[in-house]
MARDOKOL-642951 format. One line per 5 residues: their letters; for each residue x, y, z of N, C-alpha, C. Coordinates in Angstrom, 2 decimals. Each point is the difference from the previous one (the first is absolute). Example, Ala and Ser with C-alpha at 12.3 -4.5 7.8 and 13.67 -1.06 7.14 Angstrom:
as	13.19:-5.69:7.80:-0.89:1.19:0.00:0.90:1.20:0.00  -0.35:1.05:-0.72:0.82:1.19:0.06:-0.77:1.09:0.73
//
This chain:
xxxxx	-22.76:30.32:55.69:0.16:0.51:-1.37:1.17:-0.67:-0.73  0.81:-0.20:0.44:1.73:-0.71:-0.41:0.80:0.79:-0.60  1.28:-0.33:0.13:1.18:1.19:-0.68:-0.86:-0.14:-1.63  0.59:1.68:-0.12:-0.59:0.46:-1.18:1.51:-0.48:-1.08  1.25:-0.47:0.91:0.86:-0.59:-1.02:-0.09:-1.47:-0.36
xxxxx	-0.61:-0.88:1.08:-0.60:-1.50:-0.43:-1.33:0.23:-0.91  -0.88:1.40:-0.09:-1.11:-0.52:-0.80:0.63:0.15:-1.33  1.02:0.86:-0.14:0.33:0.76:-1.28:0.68:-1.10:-0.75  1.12:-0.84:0.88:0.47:-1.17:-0.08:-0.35:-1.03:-0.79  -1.09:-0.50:0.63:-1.11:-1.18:-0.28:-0.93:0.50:-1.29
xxxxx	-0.26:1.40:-0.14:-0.87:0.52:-1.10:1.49:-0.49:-1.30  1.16:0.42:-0.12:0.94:0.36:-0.74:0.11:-1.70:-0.27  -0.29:-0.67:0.89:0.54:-1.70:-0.46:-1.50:-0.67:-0.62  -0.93:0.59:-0.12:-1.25:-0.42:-0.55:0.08:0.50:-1.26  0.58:1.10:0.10:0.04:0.82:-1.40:0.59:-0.78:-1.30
xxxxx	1.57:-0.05:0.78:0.64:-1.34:-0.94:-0.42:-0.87:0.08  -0.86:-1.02:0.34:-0.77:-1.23:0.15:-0.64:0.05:-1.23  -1.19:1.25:0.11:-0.73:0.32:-1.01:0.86:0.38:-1.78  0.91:0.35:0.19:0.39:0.28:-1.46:0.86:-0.67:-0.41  0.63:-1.39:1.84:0.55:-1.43:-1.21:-0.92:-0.79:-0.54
xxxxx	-1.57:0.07:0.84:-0.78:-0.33:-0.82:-0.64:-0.22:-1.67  -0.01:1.66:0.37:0.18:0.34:-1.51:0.68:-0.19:-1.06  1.29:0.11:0.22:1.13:-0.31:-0.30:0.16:-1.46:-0.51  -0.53:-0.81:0.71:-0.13:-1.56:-0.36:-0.91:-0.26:-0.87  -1.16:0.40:-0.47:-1.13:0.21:-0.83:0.32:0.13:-0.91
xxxxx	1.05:1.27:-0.46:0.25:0.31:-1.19:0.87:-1.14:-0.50  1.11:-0.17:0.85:1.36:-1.42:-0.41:-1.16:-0.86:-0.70  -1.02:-0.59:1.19:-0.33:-1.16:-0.72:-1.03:0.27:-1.48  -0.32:1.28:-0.28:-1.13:0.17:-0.65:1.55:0.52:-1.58  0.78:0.04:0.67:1.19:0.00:-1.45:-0.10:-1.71:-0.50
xxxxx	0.29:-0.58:1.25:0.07:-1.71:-0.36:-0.48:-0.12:-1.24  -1.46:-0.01:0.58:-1.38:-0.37:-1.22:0.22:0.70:-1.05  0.33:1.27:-0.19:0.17:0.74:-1.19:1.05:-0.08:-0.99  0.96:-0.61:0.76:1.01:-0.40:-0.81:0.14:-1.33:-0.66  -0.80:-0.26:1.03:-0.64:-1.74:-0.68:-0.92:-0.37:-1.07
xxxxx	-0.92:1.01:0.19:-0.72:0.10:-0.87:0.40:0.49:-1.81  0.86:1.24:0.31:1.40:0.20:-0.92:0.47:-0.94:-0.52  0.63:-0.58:0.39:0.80:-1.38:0.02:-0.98:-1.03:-1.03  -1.26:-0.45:0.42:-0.51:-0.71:-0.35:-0.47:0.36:-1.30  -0.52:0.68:-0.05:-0.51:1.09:-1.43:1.37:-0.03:-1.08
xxxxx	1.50:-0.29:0.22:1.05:-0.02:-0.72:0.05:-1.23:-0.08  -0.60:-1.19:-0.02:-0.02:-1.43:-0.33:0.99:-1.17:1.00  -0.02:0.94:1.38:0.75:-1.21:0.60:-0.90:-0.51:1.03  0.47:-1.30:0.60:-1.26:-0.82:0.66:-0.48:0.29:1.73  -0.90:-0.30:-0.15:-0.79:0.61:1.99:1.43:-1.21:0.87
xxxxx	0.11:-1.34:-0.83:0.87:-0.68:1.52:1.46:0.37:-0.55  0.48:0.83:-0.38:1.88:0.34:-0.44:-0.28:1.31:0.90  -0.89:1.10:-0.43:0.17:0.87:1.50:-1.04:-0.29:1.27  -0.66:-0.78:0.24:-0.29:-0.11:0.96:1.96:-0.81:0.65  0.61:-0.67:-0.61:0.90:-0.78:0.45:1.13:1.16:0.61
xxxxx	0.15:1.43:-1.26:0.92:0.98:0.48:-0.53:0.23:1.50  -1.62:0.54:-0.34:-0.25:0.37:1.70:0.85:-0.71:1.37  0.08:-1.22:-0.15:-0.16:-0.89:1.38:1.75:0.03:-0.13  0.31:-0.25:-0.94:1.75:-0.16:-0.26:0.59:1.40:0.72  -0.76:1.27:-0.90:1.05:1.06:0.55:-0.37:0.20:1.76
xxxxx	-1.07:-0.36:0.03:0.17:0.08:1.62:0.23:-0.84:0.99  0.32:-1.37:-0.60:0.87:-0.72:0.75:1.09:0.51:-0.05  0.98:0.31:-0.69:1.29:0.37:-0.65:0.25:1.34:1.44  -0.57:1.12:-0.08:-0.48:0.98:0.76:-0.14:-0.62:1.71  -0.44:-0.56:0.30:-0.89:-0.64:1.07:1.32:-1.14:0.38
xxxxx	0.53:-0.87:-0.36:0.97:-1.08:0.13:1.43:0.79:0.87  0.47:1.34:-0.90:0.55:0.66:0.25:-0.07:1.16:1.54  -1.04:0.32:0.15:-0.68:0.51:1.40:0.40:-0.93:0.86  -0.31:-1.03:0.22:0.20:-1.63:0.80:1.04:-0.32:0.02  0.99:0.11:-1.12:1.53:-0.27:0.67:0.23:1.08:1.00
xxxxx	-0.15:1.01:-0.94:0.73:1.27:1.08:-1.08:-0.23:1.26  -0.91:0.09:0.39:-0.04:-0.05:1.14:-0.17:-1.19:0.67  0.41:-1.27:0.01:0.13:-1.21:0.27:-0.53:-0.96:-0.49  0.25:-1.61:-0.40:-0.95:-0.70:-0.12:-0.47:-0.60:1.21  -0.28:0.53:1.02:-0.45:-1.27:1.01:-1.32:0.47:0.12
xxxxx	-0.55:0.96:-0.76:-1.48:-0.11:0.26:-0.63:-0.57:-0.92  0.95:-0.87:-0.30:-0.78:-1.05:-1.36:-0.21:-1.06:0.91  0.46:-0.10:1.28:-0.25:-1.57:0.55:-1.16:0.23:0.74  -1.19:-0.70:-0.48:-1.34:0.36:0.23:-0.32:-1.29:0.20  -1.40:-0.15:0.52:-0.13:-1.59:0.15:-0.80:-0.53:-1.29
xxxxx	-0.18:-1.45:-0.60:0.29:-0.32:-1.24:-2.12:0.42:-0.01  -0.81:-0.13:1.04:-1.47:0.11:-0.02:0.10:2.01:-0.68  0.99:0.85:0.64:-0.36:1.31:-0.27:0.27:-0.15:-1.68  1.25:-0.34:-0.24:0.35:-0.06:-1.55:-1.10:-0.67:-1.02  -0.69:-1.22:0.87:-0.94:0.03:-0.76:-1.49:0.76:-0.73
xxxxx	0.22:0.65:1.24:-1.44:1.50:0.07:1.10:1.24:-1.09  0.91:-0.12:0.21:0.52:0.95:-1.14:0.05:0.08:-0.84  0.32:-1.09:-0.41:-0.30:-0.83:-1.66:-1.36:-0.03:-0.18  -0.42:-0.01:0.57:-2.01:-0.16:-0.55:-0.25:1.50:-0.33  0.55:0.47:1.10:-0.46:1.86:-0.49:0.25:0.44:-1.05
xxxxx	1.92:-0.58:-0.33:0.52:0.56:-1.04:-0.63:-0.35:-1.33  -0.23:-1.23:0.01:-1.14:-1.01:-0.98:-1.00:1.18:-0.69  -0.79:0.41:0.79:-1.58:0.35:-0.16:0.18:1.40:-0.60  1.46:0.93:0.37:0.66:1.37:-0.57:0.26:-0.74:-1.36  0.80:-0.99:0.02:0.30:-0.22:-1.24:-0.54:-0.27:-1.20
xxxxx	-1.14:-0.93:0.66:-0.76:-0.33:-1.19:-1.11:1.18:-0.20  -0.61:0.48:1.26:-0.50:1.61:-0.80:0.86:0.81:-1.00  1.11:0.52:0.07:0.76:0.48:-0.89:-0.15:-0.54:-1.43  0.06:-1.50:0.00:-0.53:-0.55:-1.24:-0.65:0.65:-0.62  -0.94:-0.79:0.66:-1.79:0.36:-0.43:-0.16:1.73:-0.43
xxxxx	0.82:1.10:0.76:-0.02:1.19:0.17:0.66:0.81:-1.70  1.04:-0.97:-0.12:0.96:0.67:-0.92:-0.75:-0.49:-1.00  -0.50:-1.35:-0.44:-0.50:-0.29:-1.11:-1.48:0.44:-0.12  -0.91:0.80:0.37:-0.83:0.90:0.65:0.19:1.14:-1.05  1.04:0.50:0.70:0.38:1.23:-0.60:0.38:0.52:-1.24
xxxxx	0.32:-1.25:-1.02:-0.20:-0.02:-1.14:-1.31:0.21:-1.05  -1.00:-0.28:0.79:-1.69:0.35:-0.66:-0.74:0.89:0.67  0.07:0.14:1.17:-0.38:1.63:0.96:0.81:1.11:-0.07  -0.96:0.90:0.81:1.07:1.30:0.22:0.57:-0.26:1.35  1.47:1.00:0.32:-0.17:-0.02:1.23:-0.97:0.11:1.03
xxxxx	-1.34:0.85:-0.71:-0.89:0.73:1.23:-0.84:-1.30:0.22  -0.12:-0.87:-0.76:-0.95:-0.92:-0.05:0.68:-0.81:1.04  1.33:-0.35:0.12:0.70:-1.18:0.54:-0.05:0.84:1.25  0.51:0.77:-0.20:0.16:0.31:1.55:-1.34:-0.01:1.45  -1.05:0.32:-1.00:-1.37:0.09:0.45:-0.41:-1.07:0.47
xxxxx	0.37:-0.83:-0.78:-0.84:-1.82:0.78:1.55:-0.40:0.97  1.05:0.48:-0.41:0.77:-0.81:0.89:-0.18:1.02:2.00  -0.85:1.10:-0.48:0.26:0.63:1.48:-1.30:-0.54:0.64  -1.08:-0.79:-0.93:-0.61:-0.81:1.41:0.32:-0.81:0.97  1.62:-0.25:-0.50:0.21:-1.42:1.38:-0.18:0.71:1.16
xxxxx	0.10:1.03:0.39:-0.85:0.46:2.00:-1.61:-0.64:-0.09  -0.69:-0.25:-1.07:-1.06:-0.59:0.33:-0.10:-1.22:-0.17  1.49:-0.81:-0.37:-0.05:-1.59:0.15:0.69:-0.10:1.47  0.84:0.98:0.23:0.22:-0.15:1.61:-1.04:0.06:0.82  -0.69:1.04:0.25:-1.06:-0.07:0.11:-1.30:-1.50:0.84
xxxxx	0.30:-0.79:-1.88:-1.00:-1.01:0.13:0.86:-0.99:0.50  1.49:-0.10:0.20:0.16:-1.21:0.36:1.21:0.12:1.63  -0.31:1.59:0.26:0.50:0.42:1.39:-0.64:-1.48:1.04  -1.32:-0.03:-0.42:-1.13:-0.68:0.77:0.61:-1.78:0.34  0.02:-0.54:-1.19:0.51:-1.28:0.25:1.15:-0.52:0.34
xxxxx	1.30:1.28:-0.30:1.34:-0.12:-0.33:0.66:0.43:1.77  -0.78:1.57:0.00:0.58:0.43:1.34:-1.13:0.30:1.39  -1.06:-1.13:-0.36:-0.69:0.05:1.08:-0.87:1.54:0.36  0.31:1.10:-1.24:-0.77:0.90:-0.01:-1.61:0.19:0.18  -0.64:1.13:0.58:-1.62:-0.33:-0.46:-0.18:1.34:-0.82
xxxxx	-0.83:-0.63:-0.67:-0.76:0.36:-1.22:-1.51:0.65:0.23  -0.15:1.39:-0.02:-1.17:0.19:0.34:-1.30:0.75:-0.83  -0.62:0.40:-0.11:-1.00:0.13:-0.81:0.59:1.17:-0.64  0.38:1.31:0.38:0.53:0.99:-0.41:1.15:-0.25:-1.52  1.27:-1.06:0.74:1.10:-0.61:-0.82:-0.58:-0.31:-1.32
xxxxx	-1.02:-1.52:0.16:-0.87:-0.42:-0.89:-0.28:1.15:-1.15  -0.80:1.14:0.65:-1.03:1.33:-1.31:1.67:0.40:-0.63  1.22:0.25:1.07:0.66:0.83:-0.96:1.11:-1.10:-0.89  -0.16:-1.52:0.30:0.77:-0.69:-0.90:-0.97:-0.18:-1.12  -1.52:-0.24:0.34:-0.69:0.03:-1.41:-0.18:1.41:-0.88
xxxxx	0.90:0.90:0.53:-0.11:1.38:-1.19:1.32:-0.16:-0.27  0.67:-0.89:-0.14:1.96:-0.03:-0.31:-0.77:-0.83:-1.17  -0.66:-1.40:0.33:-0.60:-0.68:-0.96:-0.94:1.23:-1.08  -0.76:0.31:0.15:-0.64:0.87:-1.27:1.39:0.70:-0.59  1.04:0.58:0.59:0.68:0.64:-0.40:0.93:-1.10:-1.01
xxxxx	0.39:-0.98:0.37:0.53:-0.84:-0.96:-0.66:-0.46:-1.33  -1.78:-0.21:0.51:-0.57:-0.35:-1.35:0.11:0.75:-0.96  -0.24:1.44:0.75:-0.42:1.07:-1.33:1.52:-0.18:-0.32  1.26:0.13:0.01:1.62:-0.07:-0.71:-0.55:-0.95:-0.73  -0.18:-1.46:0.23:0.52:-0.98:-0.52:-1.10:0.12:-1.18
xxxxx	-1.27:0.23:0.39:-1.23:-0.10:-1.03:-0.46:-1.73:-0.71  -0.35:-0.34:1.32:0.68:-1.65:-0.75:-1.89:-0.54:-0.80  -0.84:0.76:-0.06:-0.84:-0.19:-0.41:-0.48:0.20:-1.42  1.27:0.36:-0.63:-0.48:1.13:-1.32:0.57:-1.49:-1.08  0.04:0.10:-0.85:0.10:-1.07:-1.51:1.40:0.53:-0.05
xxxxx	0.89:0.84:0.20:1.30:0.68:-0.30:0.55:-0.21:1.51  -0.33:-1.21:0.81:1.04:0.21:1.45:1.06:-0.52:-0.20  1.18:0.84:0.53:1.53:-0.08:0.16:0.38:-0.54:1.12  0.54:-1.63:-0.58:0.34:-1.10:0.50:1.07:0.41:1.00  1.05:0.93:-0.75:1.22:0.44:0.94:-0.79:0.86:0.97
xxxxx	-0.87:0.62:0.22:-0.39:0.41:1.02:-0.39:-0.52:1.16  -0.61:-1.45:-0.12:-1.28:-0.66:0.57:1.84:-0.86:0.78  0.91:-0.26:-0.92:1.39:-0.48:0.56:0.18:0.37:1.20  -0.14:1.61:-0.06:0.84:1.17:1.18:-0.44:-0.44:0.75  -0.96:-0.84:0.50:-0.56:-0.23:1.63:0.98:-1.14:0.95
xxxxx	0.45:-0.65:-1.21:1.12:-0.82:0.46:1.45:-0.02:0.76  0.33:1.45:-0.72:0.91:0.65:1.31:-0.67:0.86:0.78  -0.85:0.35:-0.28:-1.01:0.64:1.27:-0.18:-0.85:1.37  -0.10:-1.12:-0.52:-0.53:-0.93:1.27:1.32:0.15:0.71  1.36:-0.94:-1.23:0.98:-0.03:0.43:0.74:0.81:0.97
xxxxx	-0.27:1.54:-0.35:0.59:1.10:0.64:-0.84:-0.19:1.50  -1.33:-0.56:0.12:-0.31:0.23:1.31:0.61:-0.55:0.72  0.06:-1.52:-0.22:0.74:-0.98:0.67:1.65:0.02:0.44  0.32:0.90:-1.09:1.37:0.42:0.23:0.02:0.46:1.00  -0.57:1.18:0.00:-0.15:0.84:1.27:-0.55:-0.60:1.29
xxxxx	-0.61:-0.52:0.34:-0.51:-1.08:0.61:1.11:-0.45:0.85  0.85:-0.95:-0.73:1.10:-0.94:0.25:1.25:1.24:0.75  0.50:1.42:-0.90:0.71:0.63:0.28:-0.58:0.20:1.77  -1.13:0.86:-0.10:-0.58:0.30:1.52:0.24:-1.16:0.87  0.34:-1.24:0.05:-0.11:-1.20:0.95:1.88:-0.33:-0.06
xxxxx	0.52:0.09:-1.00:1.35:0.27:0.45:1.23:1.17:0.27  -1.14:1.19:0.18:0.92:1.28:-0.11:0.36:-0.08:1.35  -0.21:-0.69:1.11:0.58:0.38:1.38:1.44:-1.13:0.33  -0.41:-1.02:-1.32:1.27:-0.96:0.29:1.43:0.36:-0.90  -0.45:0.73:-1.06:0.69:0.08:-1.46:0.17:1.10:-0.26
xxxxx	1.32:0.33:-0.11:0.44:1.23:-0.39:-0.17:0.50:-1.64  -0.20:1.36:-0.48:0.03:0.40:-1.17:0.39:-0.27:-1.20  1.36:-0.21:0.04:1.08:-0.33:-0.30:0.00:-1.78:-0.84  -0.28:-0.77:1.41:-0.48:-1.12:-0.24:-0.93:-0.31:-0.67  -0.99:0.61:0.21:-1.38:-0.27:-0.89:0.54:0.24:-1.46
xxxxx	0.68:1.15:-0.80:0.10:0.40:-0.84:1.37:-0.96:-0.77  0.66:-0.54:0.49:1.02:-0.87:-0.30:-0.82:-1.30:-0.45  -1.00:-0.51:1.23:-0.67:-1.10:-0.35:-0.66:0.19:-1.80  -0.32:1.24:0.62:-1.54:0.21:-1.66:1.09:0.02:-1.11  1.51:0.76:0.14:0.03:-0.48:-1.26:1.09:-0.84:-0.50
xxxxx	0.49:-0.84:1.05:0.59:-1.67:-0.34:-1.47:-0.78:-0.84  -0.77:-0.44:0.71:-1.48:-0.51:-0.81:0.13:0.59:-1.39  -0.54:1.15:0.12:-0.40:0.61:-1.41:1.52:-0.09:-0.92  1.07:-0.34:0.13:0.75:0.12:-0.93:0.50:-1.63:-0.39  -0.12:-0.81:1.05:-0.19:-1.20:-0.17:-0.91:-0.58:-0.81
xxxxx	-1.51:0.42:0.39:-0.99:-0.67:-0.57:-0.27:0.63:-1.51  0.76:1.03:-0.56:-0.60:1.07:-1.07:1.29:-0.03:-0.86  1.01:-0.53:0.41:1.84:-0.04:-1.06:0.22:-1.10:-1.00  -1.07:-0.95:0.21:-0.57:-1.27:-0.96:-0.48:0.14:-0.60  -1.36:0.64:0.21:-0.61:0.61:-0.63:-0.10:1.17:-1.28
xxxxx	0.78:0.69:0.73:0.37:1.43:-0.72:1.26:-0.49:-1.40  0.60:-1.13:0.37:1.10:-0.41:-1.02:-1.07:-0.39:-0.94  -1.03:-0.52:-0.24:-0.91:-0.64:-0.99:-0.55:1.33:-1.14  0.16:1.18:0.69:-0.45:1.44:-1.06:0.91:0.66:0.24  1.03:-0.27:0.40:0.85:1.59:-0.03:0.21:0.28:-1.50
xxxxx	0.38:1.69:0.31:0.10:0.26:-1.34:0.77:1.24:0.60  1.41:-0.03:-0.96:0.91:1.11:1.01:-0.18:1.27:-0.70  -0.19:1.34:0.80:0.30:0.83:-0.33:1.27:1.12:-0.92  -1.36:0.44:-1.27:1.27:0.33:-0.66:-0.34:1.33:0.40  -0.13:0.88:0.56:0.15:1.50:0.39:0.02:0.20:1.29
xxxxx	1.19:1.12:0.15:0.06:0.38:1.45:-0.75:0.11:0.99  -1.50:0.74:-0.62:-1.05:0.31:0.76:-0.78:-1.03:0.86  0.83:-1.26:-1.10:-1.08:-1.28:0.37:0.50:-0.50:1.74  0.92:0.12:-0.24:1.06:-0.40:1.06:-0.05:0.81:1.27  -0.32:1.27:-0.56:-0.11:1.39:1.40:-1.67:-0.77:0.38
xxxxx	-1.27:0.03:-0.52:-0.90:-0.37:0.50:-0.03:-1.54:0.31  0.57:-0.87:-0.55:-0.23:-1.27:1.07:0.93:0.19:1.30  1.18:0.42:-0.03:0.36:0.62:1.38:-0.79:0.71:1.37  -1.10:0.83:-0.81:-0.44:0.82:0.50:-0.84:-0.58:0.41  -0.88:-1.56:-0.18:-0.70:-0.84:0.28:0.28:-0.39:1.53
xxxxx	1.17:-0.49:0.25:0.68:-0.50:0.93:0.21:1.13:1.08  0.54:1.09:-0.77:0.54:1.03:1.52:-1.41:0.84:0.63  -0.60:-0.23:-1.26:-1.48:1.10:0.51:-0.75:-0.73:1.04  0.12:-1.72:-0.28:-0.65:-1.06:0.84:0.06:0.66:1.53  1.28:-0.48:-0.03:1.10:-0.24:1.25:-0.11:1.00:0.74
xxxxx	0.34:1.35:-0.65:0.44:1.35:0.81:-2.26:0.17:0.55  -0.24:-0.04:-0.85:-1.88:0.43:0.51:-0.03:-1.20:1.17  0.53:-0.96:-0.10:-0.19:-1.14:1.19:0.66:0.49:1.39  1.36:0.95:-0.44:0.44:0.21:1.45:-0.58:1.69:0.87  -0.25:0.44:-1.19:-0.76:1.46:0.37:-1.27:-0.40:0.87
xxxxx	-0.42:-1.25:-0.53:-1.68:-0.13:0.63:0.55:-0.88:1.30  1.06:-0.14:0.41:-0.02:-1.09:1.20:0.66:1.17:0.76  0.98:1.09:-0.46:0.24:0.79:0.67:-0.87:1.32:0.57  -1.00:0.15:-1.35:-1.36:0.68:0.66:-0.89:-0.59:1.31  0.21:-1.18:0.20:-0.54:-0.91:0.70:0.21:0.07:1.62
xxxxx	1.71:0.44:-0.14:0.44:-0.49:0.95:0.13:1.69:0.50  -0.30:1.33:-0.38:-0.43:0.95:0.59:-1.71:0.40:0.65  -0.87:-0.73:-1.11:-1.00:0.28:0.18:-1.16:-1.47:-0.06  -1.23:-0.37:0.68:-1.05:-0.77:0.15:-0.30:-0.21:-1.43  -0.08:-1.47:0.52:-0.57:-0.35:-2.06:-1.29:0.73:0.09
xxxxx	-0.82:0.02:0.94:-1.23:0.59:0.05:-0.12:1.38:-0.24  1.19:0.88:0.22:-0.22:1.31:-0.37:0.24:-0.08:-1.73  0.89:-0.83:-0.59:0.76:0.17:-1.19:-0.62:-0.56:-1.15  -1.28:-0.91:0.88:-0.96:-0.86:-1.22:-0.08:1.10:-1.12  -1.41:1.01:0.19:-0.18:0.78:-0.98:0.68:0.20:-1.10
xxxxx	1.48:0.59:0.54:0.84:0.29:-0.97:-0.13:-0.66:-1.21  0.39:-1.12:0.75:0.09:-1.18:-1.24:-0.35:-0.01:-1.35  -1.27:0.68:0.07:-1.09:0.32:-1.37:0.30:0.79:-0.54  1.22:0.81:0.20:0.78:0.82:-0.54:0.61:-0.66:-1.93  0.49:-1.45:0.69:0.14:-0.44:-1.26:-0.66:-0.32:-1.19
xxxxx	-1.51:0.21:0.22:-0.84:0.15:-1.37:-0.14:1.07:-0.57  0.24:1.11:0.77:0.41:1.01:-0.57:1.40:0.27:-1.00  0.90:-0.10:0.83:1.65:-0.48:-1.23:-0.70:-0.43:-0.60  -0.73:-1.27:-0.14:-0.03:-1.14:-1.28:-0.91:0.57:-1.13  -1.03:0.70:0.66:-0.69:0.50:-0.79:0.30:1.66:-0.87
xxxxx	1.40:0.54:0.63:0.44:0.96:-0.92:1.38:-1.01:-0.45  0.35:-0.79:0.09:1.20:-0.86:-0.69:-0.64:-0.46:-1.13  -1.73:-0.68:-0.02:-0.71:-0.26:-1.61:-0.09:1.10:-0.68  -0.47:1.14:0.71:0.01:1.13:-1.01:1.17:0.52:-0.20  0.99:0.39:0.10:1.27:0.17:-0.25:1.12:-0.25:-0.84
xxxxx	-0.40:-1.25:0.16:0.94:-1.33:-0.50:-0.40:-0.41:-1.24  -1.49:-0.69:0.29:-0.55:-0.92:-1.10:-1.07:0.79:-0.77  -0.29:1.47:0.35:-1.27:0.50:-0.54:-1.38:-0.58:0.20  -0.34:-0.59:1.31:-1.14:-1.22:-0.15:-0.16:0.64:1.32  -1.17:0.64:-0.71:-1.11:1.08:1.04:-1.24:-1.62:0.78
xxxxx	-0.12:0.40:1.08:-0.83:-0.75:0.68:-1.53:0.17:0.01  -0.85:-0.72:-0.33:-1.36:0.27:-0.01:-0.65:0.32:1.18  -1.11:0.34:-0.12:-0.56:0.57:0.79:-0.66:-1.69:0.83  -0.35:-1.03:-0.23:0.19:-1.07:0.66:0.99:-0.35:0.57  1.32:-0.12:-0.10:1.08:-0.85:0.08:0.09:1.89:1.40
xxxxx	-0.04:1.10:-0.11:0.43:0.80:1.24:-1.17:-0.60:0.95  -0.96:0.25:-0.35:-1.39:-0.20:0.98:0.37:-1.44:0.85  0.01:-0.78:-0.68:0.55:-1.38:0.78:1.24:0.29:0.62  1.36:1.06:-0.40:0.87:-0.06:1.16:-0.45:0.85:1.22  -0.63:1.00:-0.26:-0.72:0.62:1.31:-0.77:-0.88:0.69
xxxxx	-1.12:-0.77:-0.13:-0.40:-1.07:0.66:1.21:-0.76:0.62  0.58:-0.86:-0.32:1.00:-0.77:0.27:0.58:0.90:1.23  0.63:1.37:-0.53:0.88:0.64:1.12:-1.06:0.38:1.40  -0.97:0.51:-0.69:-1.41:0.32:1.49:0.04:-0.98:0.75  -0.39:-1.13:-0.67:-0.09:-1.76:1.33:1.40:-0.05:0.71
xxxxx	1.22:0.48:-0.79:1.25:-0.80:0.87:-0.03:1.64:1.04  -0.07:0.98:0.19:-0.16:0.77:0.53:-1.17:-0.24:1.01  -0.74:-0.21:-0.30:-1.00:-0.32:1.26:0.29:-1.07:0.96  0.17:-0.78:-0.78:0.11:-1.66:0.52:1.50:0.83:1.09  0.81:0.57:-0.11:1.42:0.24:0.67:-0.37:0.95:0.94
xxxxx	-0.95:0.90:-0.51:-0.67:0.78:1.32:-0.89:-0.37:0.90  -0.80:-1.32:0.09:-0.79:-0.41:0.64:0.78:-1.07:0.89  1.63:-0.60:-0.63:0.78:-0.56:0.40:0.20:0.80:1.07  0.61:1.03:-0.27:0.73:0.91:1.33:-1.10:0.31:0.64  -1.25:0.63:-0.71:-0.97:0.05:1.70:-0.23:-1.08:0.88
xxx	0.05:-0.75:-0.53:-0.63:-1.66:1.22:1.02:0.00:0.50  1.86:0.62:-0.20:1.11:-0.72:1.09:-0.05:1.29:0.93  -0.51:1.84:-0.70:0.42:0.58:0.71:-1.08:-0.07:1.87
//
């Protein structure tokens, strides 16, 4: 049966698992909303995409002194897999923020939560995964679920939508790359890497539109860009490290929910009855596809 103080234990550390989960959902589902904010007040997708990566290098640089730099001495092949990861975050974010200027949140968020079904399709070639007939039916209902969002058949299809698949992919591959160096690479590291890149590759850039803030508020939400990033990045690695990504998948889908009371809330931009129907599809396939995952290992 086991001590009834180790089950109570282990129940109490799942618990918090589950509501840094949550907890991280909302941070990042402020990101987008404040970005979206942001953008709607006339400033550009690459000046805060640039705050993002800056304030959490800034954040992240600081972690690494204090707790040493020698876990920066990595070999120059891992740094290169880091930089590719950080790459594919980064330039989704792009694609993501300038997105978010012609969609709603519910819309963006909806095509960007198919990447479990680009993992999925490219588990197979990437990590030697198999792919079986079951996988197949529930990645082709993630697909219906994307068409009906995107609607790419109609005389009125939204180009920024048909975009979102681009960090969709990206996000798979991210993840992808993260899973193949999480046993060599610490947290910490990963998150230092992602945002040296992103503030490097986006501070050139971002000088070509800046446009400085003349109100306080402006300044509290591009901040809030950066810390909402960062802090949802360490909640979800620390949810991680109490509980099985496999128990914590589900959760995840938690964040179309935030996003989808952050459009109504925020922006007044009620979601159609297409654009929900396609995120329920979308969320059914990554739910299946993760439960048929865990039956074949259990």
């Amino acid at each position: 049966m086991g001590d009834p103080k180790q089950r109570a234990g282990d129940l109490s550390t799942i618990t918090v698992a589950v509501f840094m989960m949550l907890a991280a959902n909302v941070l990042f589902s402020m990101t987008d909303t404040s970005t979206k904010w942001l953008l709607a007040g006339g400033y550009a997708a690459l000046q805060l995409a640039f705050l993002r990566y800056a304030v959490q290098f800034a954040i992240t640089s600081v972690d690494v002194a204090r707790r040493g730099p020698q876990r920066l001495r990595l070999p120059a092949k891992v740094w290169a897999v880091l930089f590719l990861r950080a790459s594919l975050l980064v330039g989704s974010t792009i694609v993501n923020f300038v997105a978010l200027k012609f969609l709603s949140l519910t819309m963006t968020s909806a095509i960007m939560f198919s990447s479990p079904i680009f993992v999925c399709l490219l588990s197979g070639p990437l990590l030697g995964e198999q792919v079986g007939a079951k996988r197949w039916a529930f990645v082709g209902l993630g697909f219906v679920g994307v068409l009906v969002v995107i609607r790419p058949f109609g005389q009125d299809i939204e180009w920024a939508a048909v975009m979102m698949l681009l960090p969709a992919i990206g996000l798979a591959l991210y993840s992808i790359l993260t899973r193949k160096l999480a046993k060599d690479v610490d947290a910490a590291t990963m998150q230092f890497a992602l945002g040296l890149l992103g503030t490097l590759v986006l501070a050139p850039l971002a000088m070509t539109v800046w446009i400085a803030p003349s109100r306080p508020l402006d300044w509290v939400f591009m901040g809030a860009i950066g810390v909402c990033a960062w802090a949802g990045h360490e909640l979800l690695i620390r949810a991680h490290k109490r509980a099985e990504a496999s128990f914590l998948m589900p959760f995840s889908y938690s964040y179309l929910v935030f996003m989808a009371l952050a459009s109504v809330l925020v922006f007044h931009d009620v979601p159609d009855f297409a654009t929900l129907l396609g995120a329920v599809l979308i969320t059914a396939s990554g739910i299946l596809i993760w439960h048929h995952s865990r039956s074949a290992k259990a």
